[in-house]
TIVEX-530038 format. One record per residue (C-alpha): x, y, z; residue in three letters. Coordinates in steps of 0.02 Angstrom, whole numbers, plus 50000, padded with zeros to 5 digits. Example, Ala and Ser with C-alpha at 12.3 -4.5 7.8 and 13.67 -1.06 7.14 Angstrom:
506154977550390ALA506844994750357SER
end
This chain:
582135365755421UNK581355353855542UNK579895344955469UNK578685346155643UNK578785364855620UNK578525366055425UNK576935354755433UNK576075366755566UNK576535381955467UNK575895376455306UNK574115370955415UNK574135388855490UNK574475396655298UNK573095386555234UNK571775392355367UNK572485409455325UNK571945409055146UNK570275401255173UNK569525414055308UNK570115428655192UNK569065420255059UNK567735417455151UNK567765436755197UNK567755443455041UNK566325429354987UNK565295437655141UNK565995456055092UNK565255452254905UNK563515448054999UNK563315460455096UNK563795471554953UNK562555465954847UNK561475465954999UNK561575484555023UNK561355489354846UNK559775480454852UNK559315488755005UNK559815507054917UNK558955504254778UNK557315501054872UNK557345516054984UNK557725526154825UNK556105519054739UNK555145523654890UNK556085541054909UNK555395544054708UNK553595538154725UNK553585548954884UNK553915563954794UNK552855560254644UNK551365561154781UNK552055576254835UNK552135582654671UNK550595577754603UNK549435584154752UNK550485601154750UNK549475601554559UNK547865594654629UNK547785609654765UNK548205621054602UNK546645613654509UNK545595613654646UNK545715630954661UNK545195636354480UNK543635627454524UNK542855637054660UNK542405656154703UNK542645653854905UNK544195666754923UNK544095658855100UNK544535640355045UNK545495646854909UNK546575654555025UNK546505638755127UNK547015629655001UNK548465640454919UNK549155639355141UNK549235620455119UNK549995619754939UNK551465629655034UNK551645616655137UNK551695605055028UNK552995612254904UNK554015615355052UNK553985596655123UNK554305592354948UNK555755602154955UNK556325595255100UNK556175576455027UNK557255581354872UNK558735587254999UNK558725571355106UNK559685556755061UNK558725539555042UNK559855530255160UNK559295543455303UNK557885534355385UNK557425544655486UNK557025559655386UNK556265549255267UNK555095542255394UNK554725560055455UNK554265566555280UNK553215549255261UNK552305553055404UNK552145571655336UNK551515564955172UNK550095554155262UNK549625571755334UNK549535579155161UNK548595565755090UNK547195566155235UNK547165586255227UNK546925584255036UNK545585571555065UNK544405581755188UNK544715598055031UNK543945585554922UNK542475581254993UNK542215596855054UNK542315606454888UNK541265589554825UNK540095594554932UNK539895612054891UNK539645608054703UNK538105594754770UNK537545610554844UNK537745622154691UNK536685611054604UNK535385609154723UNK535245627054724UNK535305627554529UNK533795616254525UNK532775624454622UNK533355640654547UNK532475631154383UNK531055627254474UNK530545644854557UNK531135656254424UNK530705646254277UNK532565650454197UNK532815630754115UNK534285636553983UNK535475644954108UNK534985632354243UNK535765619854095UNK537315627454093UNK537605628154275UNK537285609054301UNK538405606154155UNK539615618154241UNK539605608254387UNK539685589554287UNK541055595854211UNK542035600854391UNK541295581854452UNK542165573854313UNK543795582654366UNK543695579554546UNK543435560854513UNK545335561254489UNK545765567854648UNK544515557554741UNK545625542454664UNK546965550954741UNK546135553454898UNK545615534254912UNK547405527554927UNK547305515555096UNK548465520655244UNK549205507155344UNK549495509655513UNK550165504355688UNK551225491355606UNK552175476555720UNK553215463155720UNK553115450055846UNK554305434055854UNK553325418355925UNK554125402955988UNK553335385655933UNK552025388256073UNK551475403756032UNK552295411956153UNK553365428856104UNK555255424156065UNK556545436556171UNK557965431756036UNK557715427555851UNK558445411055864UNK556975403755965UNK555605412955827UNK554685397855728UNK553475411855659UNK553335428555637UNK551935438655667UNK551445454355567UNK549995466055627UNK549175483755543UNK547885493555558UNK546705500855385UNK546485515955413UNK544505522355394UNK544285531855215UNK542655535455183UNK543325540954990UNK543815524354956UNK542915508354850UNK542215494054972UNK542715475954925UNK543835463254947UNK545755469754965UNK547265458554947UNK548595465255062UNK550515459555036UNK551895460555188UNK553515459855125UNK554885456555282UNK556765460755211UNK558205454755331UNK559425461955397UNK560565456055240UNK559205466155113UNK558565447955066UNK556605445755080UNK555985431455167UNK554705426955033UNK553545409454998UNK553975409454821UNK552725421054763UNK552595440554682UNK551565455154626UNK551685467954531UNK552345485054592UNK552965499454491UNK553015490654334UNK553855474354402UNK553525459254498UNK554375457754650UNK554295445354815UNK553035445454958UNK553225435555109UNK551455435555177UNK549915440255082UNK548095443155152UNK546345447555063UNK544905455055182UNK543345463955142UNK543645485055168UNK542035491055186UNK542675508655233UNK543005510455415UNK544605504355515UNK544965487455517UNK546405473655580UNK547265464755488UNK548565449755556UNK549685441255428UNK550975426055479UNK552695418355413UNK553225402155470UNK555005400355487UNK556105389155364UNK557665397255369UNK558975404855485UNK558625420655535UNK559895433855624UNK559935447755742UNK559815462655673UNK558575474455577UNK557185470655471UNK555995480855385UNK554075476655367UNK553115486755210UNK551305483855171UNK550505485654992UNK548905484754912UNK548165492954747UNK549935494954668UNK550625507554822UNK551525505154950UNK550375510755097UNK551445508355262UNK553255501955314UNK554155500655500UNK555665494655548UNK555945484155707UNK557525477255803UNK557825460855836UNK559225452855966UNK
end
């Protein structure tokens, strides 16, 4: 055989058998990429329907502890719903992210709905034992006055659970923004030298005031999370943050702007912002990028 034509071959043969292992390298990473990626959404799909399961119980409670058959009634309506969205959660697939959205939107509804019960069955016990004192007062009756305030410590105690419950933070209105190195917004992802993260608190009157330490995490399109180095610890384990932020919460809405500066390439593609603070996971988006 001529040698000019075995020389090419064997160059052509040789590129051959480096871009097939470079393929399966980048198969292997994406791979692992996606299993990371599962294995997220199905932690998020199971704390979801914890919530769901737990305030299915809390509506059950409540209702032992008040004579109103019109709340009770109320109340049994929106346990319904709540078993039934529940139901729905446990049919969808984690990978579907839009249904899971959906029922995470639902389960922000749930949680508010829940919230307004409690303060308004709080508030009916404040009244019950305003009434009881003065009961005490006009009729003179001080030992079954005692058992009805002690009735009504003991339904406080209890409700201090669900006010817990109740005082989880929402976040909100979440962005992304890609800025260029003057500030200006980046059209494409290869001009972004930072990356801008905006939410909203939601007001919750139910909650503690105080400082609040809020952490972004921003996973690429790959799965991998652009993170500084540092953690914290959610369900049990620490895992990456890319941006963290403490403000005081004093109760009523408030903005909150978080930034990553860029130190490493960055593609097209989808990438998915979730905000956490108190050990939950109180908001996540995802946004496009060309």
């Amino acid at each position: 055989m001529n040698k000019k034509i075995v020389i090419p071959l064997a160059i052509v043969i040789l590129l051959l058998a480096g871009g097939v292992a470079y393929l399966l390298f980048s198969l292997s990473e994406q791979r692992q990429a996606n299993k990371e990626m599962q294995e997220l959404a199905a932690l998020d799909k199971k704390e979801m329907e914890n919530e769901y399961e737990q305030f299915a119980r809390q509506y059950s409670e409540m209702k032992t502890q008040i004579n109103n058959d019109s709340i009770v009634a109320q109340l049994t309506q929106e346990q319904l719903r709540t078993q039934q969205l529940l139901a729905e959660l446990k049919q969808v697939k984690s990978s579907d992210a839009r249904e899971i959205a959906r029922l995470k939107k639902e389960l922000a509804t749930v949680r508010a709905v829940l919230r307004s019960y409690v303060l308004q069955i709080d508030s009916l016990n404040r009244a019950n034992q305003n009434l009881a004192r003065e009961n005490t007062r006009i009729k003179g009756q001080y030992a079954q006055a005692t058992q009805q305030i002690q009735g009504l410590s003991s339904e406080r105690a209890s409700l201090s659970e669900k006010v817990a419950i109740a005082a989880q933070l929402d976040a909100t209105n979440i962005s992304m923004a890609t800025k260029k190195k003057n500030g200006k917004r980046a059209k494409k992802i290869k001009d972004c030298k930072t990356i801008e993260v905006t939410f909203n608190v939601a007001k919750n009157v139910t909650a503690a005031n105080g400082m609040r330490t809020f952490y972004v995490r921003i996973a690429k399109p790959t799965g991998e999370v652009l993170s500084n180095g540092g953690t914290f610890s959610y369900e049990s384990r620490n895992i990456a943050y890319s941006m963290k932020k403490s403000v005081e919460y004093t109760g009523e809405e408030i903005s909150v702007t978080t930034y990553w500066n860029v130190t490493e390439y960055l593609s097209a593609g989808t990438y998915h912002v979730s905000v956490f603070t108190d050990g939950n996971m109180i908001g996540s988006r995802t946004f496009t990028v060309k």
